[in-house]
Structures are given as C-alpha cells and as structure tokens.
C-alpha positions in Angstrom: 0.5 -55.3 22.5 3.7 -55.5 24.9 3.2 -57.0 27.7 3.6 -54.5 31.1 7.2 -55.7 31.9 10.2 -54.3 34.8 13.2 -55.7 32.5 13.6 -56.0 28.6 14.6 -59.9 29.3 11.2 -60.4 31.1 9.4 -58.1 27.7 10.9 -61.1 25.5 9.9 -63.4 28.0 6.4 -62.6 28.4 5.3 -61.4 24.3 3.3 -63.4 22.2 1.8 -62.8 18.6 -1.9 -62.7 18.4 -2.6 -62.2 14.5 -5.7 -63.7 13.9 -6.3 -64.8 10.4 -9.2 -62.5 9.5 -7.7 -58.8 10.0 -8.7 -55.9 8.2 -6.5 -52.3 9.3 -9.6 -49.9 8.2 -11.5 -52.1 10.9 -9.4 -52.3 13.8 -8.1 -48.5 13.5 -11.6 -47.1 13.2 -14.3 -49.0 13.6 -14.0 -51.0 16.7 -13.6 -47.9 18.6 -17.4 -45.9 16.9 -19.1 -47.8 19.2 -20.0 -46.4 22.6 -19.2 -43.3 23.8 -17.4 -41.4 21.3 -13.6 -40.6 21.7 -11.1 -38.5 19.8 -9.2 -40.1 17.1 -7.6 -36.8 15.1 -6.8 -33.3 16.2 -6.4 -31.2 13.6 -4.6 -28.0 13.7 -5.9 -25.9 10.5 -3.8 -23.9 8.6 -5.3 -20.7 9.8 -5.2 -22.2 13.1 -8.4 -23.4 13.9 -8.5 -27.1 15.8 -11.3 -29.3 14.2 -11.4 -32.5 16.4 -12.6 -36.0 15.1 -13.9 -38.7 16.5 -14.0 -42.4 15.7 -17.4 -42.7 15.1 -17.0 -39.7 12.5 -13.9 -41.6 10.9 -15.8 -44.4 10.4 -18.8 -42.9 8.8 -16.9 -40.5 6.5 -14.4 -43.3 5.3 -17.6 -45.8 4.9 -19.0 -42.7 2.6 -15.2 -42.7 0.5 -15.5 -46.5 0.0 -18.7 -46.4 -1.4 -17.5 -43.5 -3.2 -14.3 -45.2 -4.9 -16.8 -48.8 -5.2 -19.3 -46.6 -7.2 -16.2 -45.4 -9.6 -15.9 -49.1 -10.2 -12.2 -49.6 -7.9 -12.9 -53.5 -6.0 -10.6 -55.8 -4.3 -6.4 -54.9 -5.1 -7.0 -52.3 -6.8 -4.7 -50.0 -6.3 -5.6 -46.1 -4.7 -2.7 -43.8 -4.6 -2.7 -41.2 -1.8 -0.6 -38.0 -2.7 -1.9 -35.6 0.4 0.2 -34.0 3.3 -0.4 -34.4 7.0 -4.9 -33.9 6.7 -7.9 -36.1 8.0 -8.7 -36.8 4.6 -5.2 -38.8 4.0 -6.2 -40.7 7.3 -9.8 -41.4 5.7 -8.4 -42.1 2.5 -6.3 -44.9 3.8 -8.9 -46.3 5.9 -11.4 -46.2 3.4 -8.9 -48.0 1.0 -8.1 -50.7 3.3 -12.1 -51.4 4.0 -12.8 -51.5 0.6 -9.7 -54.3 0.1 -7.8 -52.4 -1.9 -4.2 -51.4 -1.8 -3.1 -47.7 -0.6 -0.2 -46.5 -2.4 0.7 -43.3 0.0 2.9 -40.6 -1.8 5.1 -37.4 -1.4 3.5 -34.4 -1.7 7.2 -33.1 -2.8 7.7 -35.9 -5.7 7.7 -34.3 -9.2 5.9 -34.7 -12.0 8.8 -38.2 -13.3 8.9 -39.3 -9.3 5.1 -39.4 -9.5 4.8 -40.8 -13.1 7.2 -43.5 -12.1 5.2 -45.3 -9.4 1.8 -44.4 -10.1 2.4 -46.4 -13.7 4.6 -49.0 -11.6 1.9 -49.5 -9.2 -1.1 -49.3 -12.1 -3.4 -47.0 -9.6 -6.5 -47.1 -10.7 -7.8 -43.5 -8.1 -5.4 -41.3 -6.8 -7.1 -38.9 -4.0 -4.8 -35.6 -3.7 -5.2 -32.3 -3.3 -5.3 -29.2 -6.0 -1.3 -28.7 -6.2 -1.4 -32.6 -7.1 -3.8 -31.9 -9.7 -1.3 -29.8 -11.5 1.7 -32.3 -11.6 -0.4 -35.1 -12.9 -1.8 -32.8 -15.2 0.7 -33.7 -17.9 0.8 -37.4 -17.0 -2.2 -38.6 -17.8 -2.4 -39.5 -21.3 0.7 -42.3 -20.1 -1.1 -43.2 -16.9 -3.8 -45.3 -19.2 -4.8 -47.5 -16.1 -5.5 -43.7 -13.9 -9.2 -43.4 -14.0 -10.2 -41.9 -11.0 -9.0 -38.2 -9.8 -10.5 -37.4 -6.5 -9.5 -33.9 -5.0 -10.2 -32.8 -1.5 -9.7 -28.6 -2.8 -10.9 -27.8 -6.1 -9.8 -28.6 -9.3 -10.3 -30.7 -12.5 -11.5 -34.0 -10.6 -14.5 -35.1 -8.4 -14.8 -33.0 -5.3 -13.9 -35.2 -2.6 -16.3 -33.5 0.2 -19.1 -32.9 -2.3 -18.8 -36.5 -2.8 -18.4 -37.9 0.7 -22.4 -35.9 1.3 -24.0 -37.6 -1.2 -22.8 -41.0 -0.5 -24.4 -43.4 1.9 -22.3 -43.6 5.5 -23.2 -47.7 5.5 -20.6 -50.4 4.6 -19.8 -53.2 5.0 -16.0 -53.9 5.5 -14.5 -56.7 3.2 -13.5 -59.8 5.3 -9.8 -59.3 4.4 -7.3 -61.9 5.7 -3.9 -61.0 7.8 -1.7 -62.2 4.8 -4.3 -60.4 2.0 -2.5 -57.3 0.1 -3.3 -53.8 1.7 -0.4 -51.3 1.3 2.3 -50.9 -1.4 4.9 -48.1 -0.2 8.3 -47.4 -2.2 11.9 -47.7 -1.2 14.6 -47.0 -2.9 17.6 -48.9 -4.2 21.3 -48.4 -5.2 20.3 -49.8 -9.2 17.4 -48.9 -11.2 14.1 -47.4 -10.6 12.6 -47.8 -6.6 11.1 -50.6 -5.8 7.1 -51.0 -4.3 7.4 -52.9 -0.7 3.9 -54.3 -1.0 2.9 -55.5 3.0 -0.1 -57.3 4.1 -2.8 -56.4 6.3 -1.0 -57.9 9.1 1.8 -55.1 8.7 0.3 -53.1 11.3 0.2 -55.9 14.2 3.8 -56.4 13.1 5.0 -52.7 13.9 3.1 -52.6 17.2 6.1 -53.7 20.0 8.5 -51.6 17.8 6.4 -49.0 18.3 5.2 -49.6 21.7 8.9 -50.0 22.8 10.8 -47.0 22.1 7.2 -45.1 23.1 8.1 -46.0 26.6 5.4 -49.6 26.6 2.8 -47.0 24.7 0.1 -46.3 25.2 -0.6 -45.0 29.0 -3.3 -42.8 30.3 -3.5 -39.4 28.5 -1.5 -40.0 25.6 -1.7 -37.8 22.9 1.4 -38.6 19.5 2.6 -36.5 16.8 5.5 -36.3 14.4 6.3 -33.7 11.8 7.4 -36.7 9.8 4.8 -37.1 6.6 2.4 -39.7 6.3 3.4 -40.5 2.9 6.6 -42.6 4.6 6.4 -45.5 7.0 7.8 -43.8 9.7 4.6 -41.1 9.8 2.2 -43.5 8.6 3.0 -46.8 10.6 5.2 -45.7 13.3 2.9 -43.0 14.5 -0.9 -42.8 12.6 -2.4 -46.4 12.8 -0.8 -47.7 15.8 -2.3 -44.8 17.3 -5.2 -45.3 16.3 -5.3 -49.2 17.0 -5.1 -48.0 20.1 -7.4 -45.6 20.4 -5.2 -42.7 21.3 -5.6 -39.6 19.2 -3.3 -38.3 16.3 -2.1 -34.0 16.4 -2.6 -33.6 12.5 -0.4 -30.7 12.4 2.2 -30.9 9.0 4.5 -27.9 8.7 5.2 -26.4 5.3 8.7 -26.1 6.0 9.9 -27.6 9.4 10.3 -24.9 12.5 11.8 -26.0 15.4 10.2 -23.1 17.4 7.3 -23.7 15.7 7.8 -27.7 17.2 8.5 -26.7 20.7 5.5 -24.3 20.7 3.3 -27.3 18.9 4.2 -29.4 21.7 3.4 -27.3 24.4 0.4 -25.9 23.2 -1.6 -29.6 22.7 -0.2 -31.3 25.5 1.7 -33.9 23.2 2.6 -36.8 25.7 4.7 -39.0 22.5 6.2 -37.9 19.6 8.3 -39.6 16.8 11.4 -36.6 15.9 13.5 -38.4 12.9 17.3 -37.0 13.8 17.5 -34.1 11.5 14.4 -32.4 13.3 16.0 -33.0 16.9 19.1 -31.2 15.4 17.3 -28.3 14.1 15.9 -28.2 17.4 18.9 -28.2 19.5 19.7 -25.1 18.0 16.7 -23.0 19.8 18.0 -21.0 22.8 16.2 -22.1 26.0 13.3 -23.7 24.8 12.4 -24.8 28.6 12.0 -21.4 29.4 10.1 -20.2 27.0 7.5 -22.8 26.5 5.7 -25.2 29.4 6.0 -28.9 26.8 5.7 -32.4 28.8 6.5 -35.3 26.5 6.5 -38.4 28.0 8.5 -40.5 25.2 10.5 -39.6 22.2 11.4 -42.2 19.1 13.8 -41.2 16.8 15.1 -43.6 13.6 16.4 -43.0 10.2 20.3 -42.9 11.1 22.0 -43.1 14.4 22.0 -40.5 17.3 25.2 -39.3 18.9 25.7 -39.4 22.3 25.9 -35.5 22.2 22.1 -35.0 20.7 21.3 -37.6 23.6 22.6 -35.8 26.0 20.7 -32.4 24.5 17.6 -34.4 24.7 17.9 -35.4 28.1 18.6 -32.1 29.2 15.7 -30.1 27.2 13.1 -33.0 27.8 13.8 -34.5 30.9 14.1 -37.9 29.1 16.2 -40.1 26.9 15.1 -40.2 23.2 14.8 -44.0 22.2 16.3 -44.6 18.9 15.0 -47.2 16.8 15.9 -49.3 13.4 13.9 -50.8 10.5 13.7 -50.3 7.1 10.5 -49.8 4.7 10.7 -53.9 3.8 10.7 -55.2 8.1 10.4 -52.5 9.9 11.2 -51.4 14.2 12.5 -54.6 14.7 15.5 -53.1 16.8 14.9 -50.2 19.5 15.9 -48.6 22.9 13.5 -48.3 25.6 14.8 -46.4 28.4 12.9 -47.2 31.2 13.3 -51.2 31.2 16.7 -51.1 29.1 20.0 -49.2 29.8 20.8 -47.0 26.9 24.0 -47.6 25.7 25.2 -44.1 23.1 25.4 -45.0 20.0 23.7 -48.5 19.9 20.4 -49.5 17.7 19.0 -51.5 21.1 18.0 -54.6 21.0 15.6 -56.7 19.0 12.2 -55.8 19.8 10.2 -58.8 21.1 8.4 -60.8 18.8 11.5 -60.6 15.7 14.7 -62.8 15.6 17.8 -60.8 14.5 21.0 -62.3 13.5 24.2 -60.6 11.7 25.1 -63.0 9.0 28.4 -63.2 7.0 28.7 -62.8 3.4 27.6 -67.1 3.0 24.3 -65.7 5.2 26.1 -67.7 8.3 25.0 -65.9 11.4 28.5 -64.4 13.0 29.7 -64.1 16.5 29.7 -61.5 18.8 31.5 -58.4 17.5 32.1 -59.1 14.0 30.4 -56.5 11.6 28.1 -58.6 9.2 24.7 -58.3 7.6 21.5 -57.1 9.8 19.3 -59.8 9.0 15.8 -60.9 10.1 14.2 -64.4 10.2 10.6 -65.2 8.7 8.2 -65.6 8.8 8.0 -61.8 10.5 4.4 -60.0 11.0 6.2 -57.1 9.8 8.0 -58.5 6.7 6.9 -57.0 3.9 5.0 -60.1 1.1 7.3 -59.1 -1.6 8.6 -56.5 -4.2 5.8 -55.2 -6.8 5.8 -56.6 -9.8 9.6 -57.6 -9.4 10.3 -61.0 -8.6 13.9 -61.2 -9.1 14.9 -58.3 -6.2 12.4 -60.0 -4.3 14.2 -63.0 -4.3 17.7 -61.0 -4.1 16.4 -59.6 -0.8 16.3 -63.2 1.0 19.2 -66.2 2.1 17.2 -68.7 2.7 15.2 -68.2 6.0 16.7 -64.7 6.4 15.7 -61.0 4.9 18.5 -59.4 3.9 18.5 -55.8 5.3 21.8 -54.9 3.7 22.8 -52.6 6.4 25.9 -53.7 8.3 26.3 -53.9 12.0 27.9 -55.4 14.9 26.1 -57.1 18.0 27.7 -56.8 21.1 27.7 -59.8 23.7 24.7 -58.4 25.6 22.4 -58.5 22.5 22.8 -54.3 21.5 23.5 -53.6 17.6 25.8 -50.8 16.2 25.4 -49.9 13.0 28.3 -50.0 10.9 27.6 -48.7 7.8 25.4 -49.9 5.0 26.1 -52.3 2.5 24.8 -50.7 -0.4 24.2 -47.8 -1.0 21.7 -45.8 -0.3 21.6 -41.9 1.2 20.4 -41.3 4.5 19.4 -38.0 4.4 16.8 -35.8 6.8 15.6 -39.2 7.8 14.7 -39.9 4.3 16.3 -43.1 2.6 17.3 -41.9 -1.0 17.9 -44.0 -3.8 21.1 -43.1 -6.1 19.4 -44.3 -9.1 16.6 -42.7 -9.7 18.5 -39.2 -8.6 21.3 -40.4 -11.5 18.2 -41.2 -14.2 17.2 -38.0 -13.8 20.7 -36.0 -13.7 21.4 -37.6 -17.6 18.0 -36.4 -18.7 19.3 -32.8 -18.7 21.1 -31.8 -22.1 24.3 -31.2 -20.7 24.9 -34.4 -18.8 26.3 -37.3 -20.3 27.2 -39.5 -17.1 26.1 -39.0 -13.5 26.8 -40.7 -10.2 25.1 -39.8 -6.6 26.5 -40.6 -3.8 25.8 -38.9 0.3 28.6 -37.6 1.8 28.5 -36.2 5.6 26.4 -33.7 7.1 26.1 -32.0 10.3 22.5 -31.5 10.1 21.0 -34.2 7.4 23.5 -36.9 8.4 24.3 -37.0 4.4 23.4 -34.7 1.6 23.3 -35.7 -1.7 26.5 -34.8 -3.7 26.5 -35.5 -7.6 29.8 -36.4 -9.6 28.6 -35.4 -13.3 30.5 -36.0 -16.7 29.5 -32.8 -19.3 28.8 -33.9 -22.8 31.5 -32.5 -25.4 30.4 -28.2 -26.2 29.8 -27.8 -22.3 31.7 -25.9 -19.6 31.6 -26.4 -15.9 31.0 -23.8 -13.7 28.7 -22.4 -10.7 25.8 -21.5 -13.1 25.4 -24.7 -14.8 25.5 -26.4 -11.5 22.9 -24.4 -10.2 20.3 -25.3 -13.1 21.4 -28.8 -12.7 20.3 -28.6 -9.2 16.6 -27.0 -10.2 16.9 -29.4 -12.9 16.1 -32.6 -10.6 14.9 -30.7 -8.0 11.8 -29.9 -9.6 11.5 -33.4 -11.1 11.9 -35.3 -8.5 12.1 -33.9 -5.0 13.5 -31.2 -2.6 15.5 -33.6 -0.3 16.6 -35.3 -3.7 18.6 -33.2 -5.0 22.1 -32.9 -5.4 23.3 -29.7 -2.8 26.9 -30.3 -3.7 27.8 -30.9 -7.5 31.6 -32.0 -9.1 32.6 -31.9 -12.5 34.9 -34.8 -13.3 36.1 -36.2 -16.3 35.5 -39.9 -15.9 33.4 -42.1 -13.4 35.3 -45.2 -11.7 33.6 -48.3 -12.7 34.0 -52.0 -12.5 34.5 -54.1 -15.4 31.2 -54.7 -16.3 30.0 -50.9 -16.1 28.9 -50.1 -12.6 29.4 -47.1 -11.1 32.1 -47.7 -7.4 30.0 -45.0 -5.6 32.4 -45.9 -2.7 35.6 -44.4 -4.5 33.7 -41.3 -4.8 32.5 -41.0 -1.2 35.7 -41.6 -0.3 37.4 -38.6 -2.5 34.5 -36.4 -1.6 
C-alpha cells in the first residue's frame, strides 16, 4: 500500500515492497477479511433491479464450496479454469475459488465467438470452464476439438452441472493451498501485431504489483467510505485487476453492475444512486458521457477519484471532467504483460494535459533506443520497464520465443513509444507495433486478418485502426477479393457479420476497402503503416 504522502517525490521516497513469499490472491481478497464482524465485499445490482449484497464471510464460504466443487471433478494444482461470465458474484467466486484451489483462472469475453473462444481455451488446455447458458451455446460446437475440456459448470441452466445446485451440496470448509508469490495463478490474453494472441501468464504476486498503480491515480485509495466500480468487464485486466481484487484486498466493496450495452445516462444515474466514491471510466465511456446534457443537474453523484487508461486523454475531455465532476480524471498506462506502472494523481502531482504521469512508485521506467540504451530527456524511444517487477507478467504461455522477444536484457520491452520529459512525465508517442486501441480494448491485427481470409470471398486481408472521435481507432480492413468476386456495399456488409460473429463486436472491421494488392516487405509482411497512412 502507498504510503500517506504531501508530494509524488516524498510517495517514491517513502514506498517499499512487502511481498512475502507465501501469497495466495483467493486468501488475501476474501478470507482475511470473514473474520469478525462481517463487512460488504459485493453489491450487486440485478438485472431486474434488485440489490443482493455480499459479504466476505459469504465469499469465502461459497468460493470454499466451488473449490471443493472443481477438486471433486478432479481439476488440482495449474490446472487451468476458464471463466467466460460478465460483471456477476459468481465470476468474482469463480476466480477466488480458482486461485485457492492453486489453479490458474483464464477470465474470458463474454463477446468472443465461437473461433476467439476455441483459440484460447485449446491454447490454454482448460480443463473447467464456469460460464453462463449463452456460453453454453458457443462451445457447444467446440467440444469434440477441446479434448482436454472436461468440466462445464453453468451458473443458469443448460447442458452442464448447475453451478448453485452444486455450490449447496458441497462442504463450505477448505483449506487454501500454500501458494507462493512467484507460483502460477492467472493466464489472461493480449493480443499481437503477428499470429494468434498470446496468454500473459502472471504469478500470484500480480496483484501486490498493481496495488500503487491503482492506489495512485485512485487519489492514495482507499479512504473512509469508499465504494469502486467500472463498466469495464472483468474478463480484461483493467476490470479485473485495476478495480475487483484491489478492492477487495482492501476490503472496500465492489458495485457489480455490467451494462448490456454501455449508457452514459444509465452511468451517471448508477453513480448517483450507490454513492460510488471511485470509479475506473476507460476513455471511450468518458466520451460517451460528455455527450449527456447537464448531467449535474439532473442527478446528485459524488465521486471522489476517476482512473481512466487505454489511450491518452485530451486536454478537452479533461477539462469536461473537471467541470461535470469537480475533479481531474487521473490517466494511467500499463499494458496486460506490466501493468499501471505510469499514472497521474492529482492531488500530490500537477497534471500536465496530455502526459502518462510519472512512474508509479515501486517500478523503474526508462525509454530505450532501438540498441535497448536508455535515451535522454526528450527523445521518443521505447517504454520500457526493469525487472524484476511485482507486476511483470512470468512469461508468454506456452511460447518461449515471444517471451524471450519481449525482453533486452534487464528491460521488458513494452513496445509503445514515448518521450520523457526532464521532470520525469511520459507522452506517449505512438506504438511501435501495431496494435488497435479501440474502446479501451487492445486489438490484435492478426487474429482479426485470420479470420477475414476464412470467408470464401477473401483472398488477402490486412487490419489496421485508423482515427476515431469516440473509440480513439476503429478497426478498418483493406481486403483483396479472390478472382469471380465484386466489391460493393453488400459484400462488405456480410464481411463485417462475417468476423463479427466469430470473433467479437469491438473486433470487427467498421470501415472496409477493396484494393487490389497489399504492400509488403520482401519477405511477405504486411506494412500496416502504409495503409494507415492512405486511410
């Protein structure tokens, strides 16, 4: 935890690590806090808009019941559970059962279609995957290639056990497994410019990591009263371990509340009516929201800190936030592999439009040249972060070589390109590969482009994001036809359905090009950059 500090210089000063070598997450986010007097851990707002509250005693006991439940189905030690639910207690038991049992939670989009899902569950090897009826129906199809997929646990109905009918019949006493800070507990996929994503697998000790990034642009979270939410899912790291377990490490309670489809009235009215005191709003949300006419008149909300990361904030939507919050919104940087390691915090650090922050206490950050030689002040270079890093992810699943790619010697590679000024603030310059930032999500080209030439009439494809008022990109697809094909608004259209109902709503292409040829290198590879820069 950050120490209570007046400057960001006396932060740094002060902060410490404190991982002790025995650490299990299912432990410290729940059951250090059942004992004594009961306290709130989850507020969930039903869909018919009933609030069912939770508390950590009742966490503890129900997620005690899943691991003896997923034990008895024969899943032990790294075994990997797969978690395909939306915002719901059960996703937050599900992981905490996981991680007391020793295995490894692989979270996942409830949007992912039927190849997106296919992909990493046989990547990962899950052995259970816990999800919900509509999950049910995309694996449905999968299963005969999923050989290592035993275990289908469903919390409504369907062709698997029933997870609550389960839960009551199992024993609420067990004992957690004696996991070490380094030991395997969480495998969560990114996505690249090549190939198929890639499964950041982090250590127990990931959640001590993300704590001062976390704590920082939260305003030195938490304070009396405190109460966080985010529309974000808990399938990504920015719902899962920028807002859920740090929460509940700290014993504040969690607003379960996921919309279908995001509202920004339907936000400002969420905040005001639970007394959220700390939210994390990735930028796209905060833009939607800008949009609503008076929202201070119309409802009574009193946030004391807002986090925002996924792509930078302009010093326009700052200025909105200040105005309609009474605050400055704390942008924040990481990526799935070393994550909040550069932030804002208002209150002890001038905010500087535009700028990252500065590196959150606890991580070393340097900007590198292209021989990994750390660069002066000023000159645009690599974002890079020196390990060992509590929050550094152990290494790429089952992929040795990227794991190896992602390092220069003592330094992880982040691949994004800023500049650090002489006071120690980063601006990010761009990214060195590249990867869509879209809606706060970080989308891989690749697996958008496998999934474009699987259609009949495709015969090359390149992705590549290209500006957006209101995502920051959107993907846009350059596509070659195969010979006996015409281009035209109707085949572009079923292209569009095409991936999006393989792989994902925010995946797929919203502006599609016909061209006749691709520009490539000489040995083959797509130059996505010429094609942003025609688009």
């Amino acid at each position: 935890m950050l120490p209570r500090a007046d400057s960001y210089d006396e932060l740094r000063t002060k902060f410490r690590w404190r991982v002790p070598a025995r650490y299990n997450i299912g432990v410290d986010v729940c059951d250090k806090w059942a004992e004594g007097p009961d306290r709130t851990a989850l507020i969930h707002r039903q869909a018919d808009g009933a609030v069912r509250r939770y508390g950590f005693l009742e966490l503890k006991r129900l997620s005690n019941r899943l691991a003896n439940v997923l034990k008895a189905q024969g899943l032990d030690r790294d075994d990997r559970v797969a978690i395909l639910l939306p915002q719901a207690p059960e996703t937050a038991i599900a992981h905490i059962a996981a991680y007391k049992l020793g295995t490894i939670a692989v979270p996942l989009f409830t949007l992912f279609g039927p190849e997106a899902l296919e992909y990493r569950l046989s990547h990962s090897g899950a052995k259970a995957l816990i999800t919900d009826r509509a999950g049910l129906e995309k694996v449905a199809d999968l299963r005969d290639r999923l050989p290592e997929l035993t275990t289908l646990i469903s919390i409504d109905g369907g062709p698997a056990l029933d997870f609550h009918r389960e839960l009551a019949r199992a024993s609420d006493g067990f004992k957690p497994y004696a996991t070490a800070a380094e030991d395997p507990a969480l495998i969560i996929y990114t996505s690249g410019t090549t190939g198929p994503p890639k499964g950041a697998l982090h250590a127990h000790r990931v959640l001590l990591g993300h704590l001062p990034g976390v704590e920082m642009p939260q305003d030195l979270f938490p304070q009396a009263g405190d109460l966080f939410w985010t529309p974000a899912d808990w399938a990504w790291i920015g719902g899962l371990l920028d807002v859920l377990l740090p929460s509940l490490h700290h014993g504040v309670p969690v607003l379960v509340h996921r919309f279908p489809k995001f509202d920004p009235e339907e936000a400002f009215a969420t905040l005001a009516a639970f007394g959220v005191r700390n939210a994390f709003m990735p930028p796209t949300a905060l833009k939607m929201m800008r949009a609503v006419e008076r929202p201070r008149d119309r409802w009574s909300y009193a946030l004391r800190s807002i986090g925002s990361g996924g792509e930078t904030l302009g010093a326009e939507l700052l200025s909105w936030g200040r105005e309609t919050f009474g605050l400055t919104v704390n942008e924040f940087y990481g990526q799935t592999e070393c994550n909040l390691i550069v932030s804002n915090a208002a209150k002890i650090l001038p905010v500087r439009d535009g700028s990252m922050g500065r590196a959150v206490p606890g991580h070393e950050l340097a900007v590198l040249d292209d021989r990994g030689q750390p660069l002066p002040a000023g000159e645009p270079g690599i974002v890079a972060v020196k390990r060992p890093d509590p929050v550094m992810f152990l290494e790429y699943w089952r992929d040795p070589e990227a794991t190896a790619d992602k390092f220069a010697g003592e330094w992880l590679l982040t691949g994004d390109r800023a500049r650090q000024d002489e006071e120690g603030y980063f601006w990010f310059d761009g990214r060195e590969d590249d990867v869509i930032s879209s809606g706060g999500y970080r989308i891989g080209p690749g697996e958008i482009e496998d999934c474009l030439i699987k259609h009949p009439a495709v015969a090359l494809a390149a992705a590549v994001g290209v500006p957006d008022p209101l995502r920051g990109e959107r993907v846009k697809a350059f596509l070659v036809l195969k010979p006996g094909h015409e281009p035209g608004a109707t085949l572009a259209a079923e292209i569009q359905d095409f991936v999006k109902s393989r792989l994902a709503a925010h995946e797929y292409p919203r502006d599609v090009a016909f061209v006749d040829d691709l520009p490539m290198t000489a040995t083959g590879k797509i130059i996505r950059r010429k094609l942003r820069e025609g688009a």
